[in-house]
DRENKOL-7680 format. One line per field, with one value per residue (C-alpha): residue in one letter; x, y, z negated. Coordinates in nm, 2 decimals. Example, Ala and Ser with C-alpha at 12.3 -4.5 7.8 and 13.67 -1.06 7.14 Angstrom:
<recs>
code	[A, S]
px	[1.23, 1.37]
py	[-0.45, -0.11]
pz	[-0.78, -0.71]
</recs>
This chain:
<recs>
code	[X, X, X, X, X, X, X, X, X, X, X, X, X, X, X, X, X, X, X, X, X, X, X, X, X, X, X, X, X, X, X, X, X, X, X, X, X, X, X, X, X, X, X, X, X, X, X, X, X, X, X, X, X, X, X, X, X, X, X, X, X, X, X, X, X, X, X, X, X, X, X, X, X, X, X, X, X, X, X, X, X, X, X, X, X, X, X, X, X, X, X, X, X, X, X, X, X, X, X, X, X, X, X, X, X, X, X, X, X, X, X, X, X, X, X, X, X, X, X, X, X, X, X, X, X, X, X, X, X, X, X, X, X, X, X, X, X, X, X, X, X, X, X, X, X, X, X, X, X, X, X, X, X, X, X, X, X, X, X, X, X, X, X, X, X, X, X, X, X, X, X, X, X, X, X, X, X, X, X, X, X, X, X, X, X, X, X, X, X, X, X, X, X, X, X, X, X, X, X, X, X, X, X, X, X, X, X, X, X, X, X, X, X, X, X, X, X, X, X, X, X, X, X, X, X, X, X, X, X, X, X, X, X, X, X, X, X, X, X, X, X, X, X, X, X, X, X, X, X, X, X, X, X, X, X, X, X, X, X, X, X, X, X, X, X, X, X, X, X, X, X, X, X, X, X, X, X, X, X, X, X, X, X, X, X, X, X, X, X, X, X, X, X, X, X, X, X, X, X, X, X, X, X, X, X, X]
px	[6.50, 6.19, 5.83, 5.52, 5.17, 4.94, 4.56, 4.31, 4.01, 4.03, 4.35, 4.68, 5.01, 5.36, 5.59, 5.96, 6.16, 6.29, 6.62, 6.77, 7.00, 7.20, 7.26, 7.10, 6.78, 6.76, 6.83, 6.56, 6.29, 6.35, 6.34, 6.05, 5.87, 5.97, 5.72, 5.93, 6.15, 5.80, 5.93, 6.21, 6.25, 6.53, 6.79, 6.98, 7.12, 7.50, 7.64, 8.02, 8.29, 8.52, 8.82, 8.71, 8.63, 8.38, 8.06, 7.78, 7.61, 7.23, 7.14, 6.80, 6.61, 6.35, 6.01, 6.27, 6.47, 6.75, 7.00, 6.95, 7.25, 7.17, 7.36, 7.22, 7.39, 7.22, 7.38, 7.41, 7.53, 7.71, 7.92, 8.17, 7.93, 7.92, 8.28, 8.20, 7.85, 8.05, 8.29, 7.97, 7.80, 8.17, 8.12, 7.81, 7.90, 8.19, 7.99, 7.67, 7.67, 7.73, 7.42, 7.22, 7.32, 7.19, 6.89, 6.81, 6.89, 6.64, 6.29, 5.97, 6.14, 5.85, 5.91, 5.72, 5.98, 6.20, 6.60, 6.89, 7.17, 7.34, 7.17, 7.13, 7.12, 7.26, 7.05, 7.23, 7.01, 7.13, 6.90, 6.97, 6.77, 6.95, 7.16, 7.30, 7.16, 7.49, 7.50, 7.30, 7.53, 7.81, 7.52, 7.36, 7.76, 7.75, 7.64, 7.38, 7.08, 7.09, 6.83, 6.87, 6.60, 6.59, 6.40, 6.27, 6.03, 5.81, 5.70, 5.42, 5.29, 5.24, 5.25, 5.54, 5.49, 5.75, 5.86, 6.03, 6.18, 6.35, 6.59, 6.51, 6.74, 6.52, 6.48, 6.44, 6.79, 7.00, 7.24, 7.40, 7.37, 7.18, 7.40, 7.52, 7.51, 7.21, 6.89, 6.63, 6.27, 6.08, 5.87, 6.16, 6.27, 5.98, 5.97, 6.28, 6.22, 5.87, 5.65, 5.63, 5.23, 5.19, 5.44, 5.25, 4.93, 5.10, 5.23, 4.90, 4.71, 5.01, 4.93, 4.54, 4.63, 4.83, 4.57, 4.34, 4.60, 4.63, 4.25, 4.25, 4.52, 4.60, 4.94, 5.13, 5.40, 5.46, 5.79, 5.89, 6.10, 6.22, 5.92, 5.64, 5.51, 5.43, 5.22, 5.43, 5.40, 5.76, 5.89, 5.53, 5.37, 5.04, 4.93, 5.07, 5.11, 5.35, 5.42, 5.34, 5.52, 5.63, 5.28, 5.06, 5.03, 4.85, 4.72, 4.86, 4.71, 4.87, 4.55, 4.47, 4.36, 4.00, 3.99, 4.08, 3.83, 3.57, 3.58, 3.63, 3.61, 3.76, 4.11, 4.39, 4.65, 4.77, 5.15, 5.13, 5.53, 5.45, 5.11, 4.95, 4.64, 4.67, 4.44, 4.54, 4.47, 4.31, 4.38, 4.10, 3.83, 4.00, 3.90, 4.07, 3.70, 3.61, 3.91, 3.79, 3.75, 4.10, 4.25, 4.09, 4.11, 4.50, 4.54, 4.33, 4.52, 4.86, 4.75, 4.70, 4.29, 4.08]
py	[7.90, 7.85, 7.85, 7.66, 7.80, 7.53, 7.61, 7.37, 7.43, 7.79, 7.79, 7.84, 7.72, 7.84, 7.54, 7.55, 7.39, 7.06, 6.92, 6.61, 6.49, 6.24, 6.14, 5.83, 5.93, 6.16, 5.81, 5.64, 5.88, 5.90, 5.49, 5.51, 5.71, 5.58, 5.81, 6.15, 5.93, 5.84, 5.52, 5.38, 5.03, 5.09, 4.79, 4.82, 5.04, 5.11, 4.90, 4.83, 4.68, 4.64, 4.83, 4.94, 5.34, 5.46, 5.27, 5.42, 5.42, 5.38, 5.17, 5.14, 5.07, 5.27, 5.18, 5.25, 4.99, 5.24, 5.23, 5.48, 5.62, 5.78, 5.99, 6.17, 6.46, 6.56, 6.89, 7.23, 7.06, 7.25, 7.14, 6.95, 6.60, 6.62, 6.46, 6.22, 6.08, 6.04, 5.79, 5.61, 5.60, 5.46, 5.19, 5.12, 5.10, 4.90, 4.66, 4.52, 4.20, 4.34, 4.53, 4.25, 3.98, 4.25, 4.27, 3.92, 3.86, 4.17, 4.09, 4.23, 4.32, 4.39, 4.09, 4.29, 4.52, 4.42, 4.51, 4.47, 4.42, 4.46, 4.81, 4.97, 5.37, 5.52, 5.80, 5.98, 6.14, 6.37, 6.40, 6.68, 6.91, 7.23, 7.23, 7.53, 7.61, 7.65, 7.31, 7.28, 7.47, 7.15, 6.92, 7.03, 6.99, 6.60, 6.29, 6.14, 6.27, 6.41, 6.46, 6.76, 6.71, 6.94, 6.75, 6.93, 6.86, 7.04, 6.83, 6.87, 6.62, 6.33, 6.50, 6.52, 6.74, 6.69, 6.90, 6.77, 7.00, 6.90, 7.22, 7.28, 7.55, 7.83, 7.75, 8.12, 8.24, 7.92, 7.96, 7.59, 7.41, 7.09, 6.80, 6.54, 6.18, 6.15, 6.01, 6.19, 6.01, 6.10, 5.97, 5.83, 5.66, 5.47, 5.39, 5.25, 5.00, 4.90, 4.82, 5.14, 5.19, 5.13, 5.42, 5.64, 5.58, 5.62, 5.98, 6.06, 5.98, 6.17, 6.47, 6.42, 6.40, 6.67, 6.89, 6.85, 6.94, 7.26, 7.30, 7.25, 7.45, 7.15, 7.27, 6.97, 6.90, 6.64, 6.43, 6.15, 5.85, 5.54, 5.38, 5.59, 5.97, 6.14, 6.46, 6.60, 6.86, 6.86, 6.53, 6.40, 6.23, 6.26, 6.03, 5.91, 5.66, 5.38, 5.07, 4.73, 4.53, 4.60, 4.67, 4.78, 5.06, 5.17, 5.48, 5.47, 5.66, 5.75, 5.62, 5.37, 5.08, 5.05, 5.44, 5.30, 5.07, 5.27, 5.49, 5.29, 4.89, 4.73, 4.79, 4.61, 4.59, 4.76, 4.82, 4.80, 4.91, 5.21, 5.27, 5.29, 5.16, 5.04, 5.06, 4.95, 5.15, 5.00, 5.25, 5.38, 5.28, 5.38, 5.80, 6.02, 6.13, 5.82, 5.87, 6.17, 6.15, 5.92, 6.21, 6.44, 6.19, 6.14, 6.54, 6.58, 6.26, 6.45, 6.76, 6.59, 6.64, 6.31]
pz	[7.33, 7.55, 7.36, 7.45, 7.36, 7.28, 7.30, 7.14, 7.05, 7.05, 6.85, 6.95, 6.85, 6.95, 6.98, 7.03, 7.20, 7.02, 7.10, 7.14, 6.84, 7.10, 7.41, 7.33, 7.17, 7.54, 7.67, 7.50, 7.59, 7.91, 7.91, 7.71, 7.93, 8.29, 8.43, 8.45, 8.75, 8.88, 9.16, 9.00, 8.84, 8.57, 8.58, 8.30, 8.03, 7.94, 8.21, 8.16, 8.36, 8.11, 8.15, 8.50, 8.54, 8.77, 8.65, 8.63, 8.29, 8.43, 8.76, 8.90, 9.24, 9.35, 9.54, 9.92, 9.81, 9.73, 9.43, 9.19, 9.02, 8.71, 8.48, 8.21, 7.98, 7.69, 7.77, 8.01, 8.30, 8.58, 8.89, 8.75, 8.70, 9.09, 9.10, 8.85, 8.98, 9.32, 9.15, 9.04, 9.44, 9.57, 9.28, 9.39, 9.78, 9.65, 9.44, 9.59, 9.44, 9.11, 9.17, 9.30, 9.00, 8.77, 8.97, 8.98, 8.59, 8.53, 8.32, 8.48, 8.81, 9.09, 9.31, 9.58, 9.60, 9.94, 9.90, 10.22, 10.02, 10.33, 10.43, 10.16, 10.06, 9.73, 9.60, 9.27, 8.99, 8.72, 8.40, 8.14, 7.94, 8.13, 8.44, 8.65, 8.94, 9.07, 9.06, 9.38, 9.60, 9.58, 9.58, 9.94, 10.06, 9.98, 10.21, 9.95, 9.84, 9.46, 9.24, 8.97, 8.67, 8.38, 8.08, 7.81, 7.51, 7.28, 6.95, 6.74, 6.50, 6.67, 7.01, 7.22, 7.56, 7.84, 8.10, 8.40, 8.65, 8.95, 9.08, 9.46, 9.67, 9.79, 10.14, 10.19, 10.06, 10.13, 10.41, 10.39, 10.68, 10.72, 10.57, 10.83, 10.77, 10.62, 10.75, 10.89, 10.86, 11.12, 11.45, 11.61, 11.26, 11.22, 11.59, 11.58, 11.25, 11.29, 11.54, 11.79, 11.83, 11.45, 11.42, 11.63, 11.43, 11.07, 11.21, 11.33, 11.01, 10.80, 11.00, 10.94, 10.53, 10.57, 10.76, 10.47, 10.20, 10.37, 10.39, 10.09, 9.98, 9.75, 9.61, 9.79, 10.01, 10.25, 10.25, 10.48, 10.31, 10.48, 10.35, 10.27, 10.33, 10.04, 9.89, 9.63, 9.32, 9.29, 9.18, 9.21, 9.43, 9.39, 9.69, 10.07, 10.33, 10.30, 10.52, 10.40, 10.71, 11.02, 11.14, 10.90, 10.68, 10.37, 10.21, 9.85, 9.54, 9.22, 8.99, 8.71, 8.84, 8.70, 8.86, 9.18, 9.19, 9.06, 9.32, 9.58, 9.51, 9.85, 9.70, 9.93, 9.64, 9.30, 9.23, 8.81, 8.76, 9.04, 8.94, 9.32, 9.41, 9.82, 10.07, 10.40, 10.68, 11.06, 11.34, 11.45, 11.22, 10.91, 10.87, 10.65, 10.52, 10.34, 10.08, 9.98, 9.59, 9.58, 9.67, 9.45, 9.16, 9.24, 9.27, 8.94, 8.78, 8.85, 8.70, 8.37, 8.43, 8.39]
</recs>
């Protein structure tokens, strides 16, 4: 059993580890707190096709558009869930309008939020307080992208402290071999679904962030999605560049609203269900510079630090 020391005020407390008494109080925390999966709108809980096996338990869509199949184990998990969150993508695959009648009856969905219900990906995530790193060995063998999160608490009082850990192959042991049939998001991506020059630009300026995170030495990495670049701390991300059209393109940052605006008032847009204040970006007169304490506050914001 893991402990926590908790310093406050000069004292300290060891906390242990407290676990969850179901699967569905697990179930309701993790609802409860929709920021340990950071981008994604949950649909619906416990959904049932009657008689019909192969259906997932969780659905949601994240900020790419993509389904989000999500099982959660209030358990050691190992590689045996692989097979059965499988059965839940081919049910998804299988199923669209199911998905997309759920989506449309759904309260406080962000109408922003663009979906092809014709094109879209399936991304699978597995939620348990422990899972075996084993695990990751099937998961790198398998054409959709899997998420392994480890959620833990620590109670005290009134306080509850979380950790969220998502399980990452060392890239300097792993022999498996690049996994094909999945997308790669890069230059020639973007150039090929939106407008060409616009791609160009939205490459150069992610290479300009990125520059400075290494300046920096901001402990942050970059990752290309179908519809934004991001600066991660693991799961995180703490800021990035997404695409608003075809066109034009945005610098988003992980902030408050009234701290967006406080910094820097001539915000383009705030997300409330992704928490992202938008700035739109103008090729060639936007600079990297002038965003300076977003990204700071955004880094600082992530790191729990007001």
């Amino acid at each position: 059993m893991a402990n926590l020391f908790w310093k406050h005020k000069g004292t300290i407390k060891a906390l242990l580890a407290t676990h969850f008494k179901t699967e569905e109080e697990f179930e309701r925390m993790v609802f409860d707190t929709p920021q340990i999966l950071e981008d994604i709108y949950l649909i619906k809980r416990q959904i049932r096709g009657g008689s019909k096996s192969g259906v997932p338990d969780i659905i949601g869509i994240n900020s790419d558009g993509d389904i989000c199949i999500i099982e959660m184990k209030n358990a050691t998990v190992d590689s045996s869930i692989i097979p059965q969150v499988l059965q839940y993508a081919f049910w998804a695959e299988k199923n669209p309008d199911s998905i997309k009648s759920l989506w449309l009856e759904s309260k406080n969905k962000p109408e922003d939020l663009v979906i092809d219900w014709d094109d879209f990906e399936i991304r699978i995530l597995v939620v348990a307080p422990a899972i075996m790193r084993s695990t990751l060995d099937i998961v790198e063998k398998i054409n959709y992208p899997v998420d392994l999160i480890e959620v833990k608490r620590w109670i005290e009082g009134n306080h509850m402290m979380i950790l969220v850990n998502k399980l990452e192959q060392d890239s300097k042991t792993s022999k498996t071999k690049p996994v094909t049939g999945l997308e790669t998001y890069d230059a020639e991506f973007y150039k090929k679904h939106y407008n060409s020059q616009s791609a160009r630009h939205f490459m150069d300026y992610a290479r300009q962030v990125e520059a400075l995170v290494r300046k920096k030495n901001w402990p942050l990495e970059i990752k290309f999605n179908k519809h934004y670049c991001g600066f991660k701390a693991g799961f995180f991300n703490a800021f990035g560049i997404k695409w608003v059209g075809s066109k034009t393109f945005a610098f988003f940052f992980k902030l408050a609203e009234k701290d967006a605006c406080r910094i820097k008032r001539d915000i383009s847009k705030y997300y409330k269900l992704w928490k992202e204040a938008v700035y739109y970006i103008e090729p060639g007169k936007t600079k990297v510079c002038d965003f300076m304490s977003l990204f700071d506050a955004s880094l600082r914001q992530l790191a729990g630090h007001k």
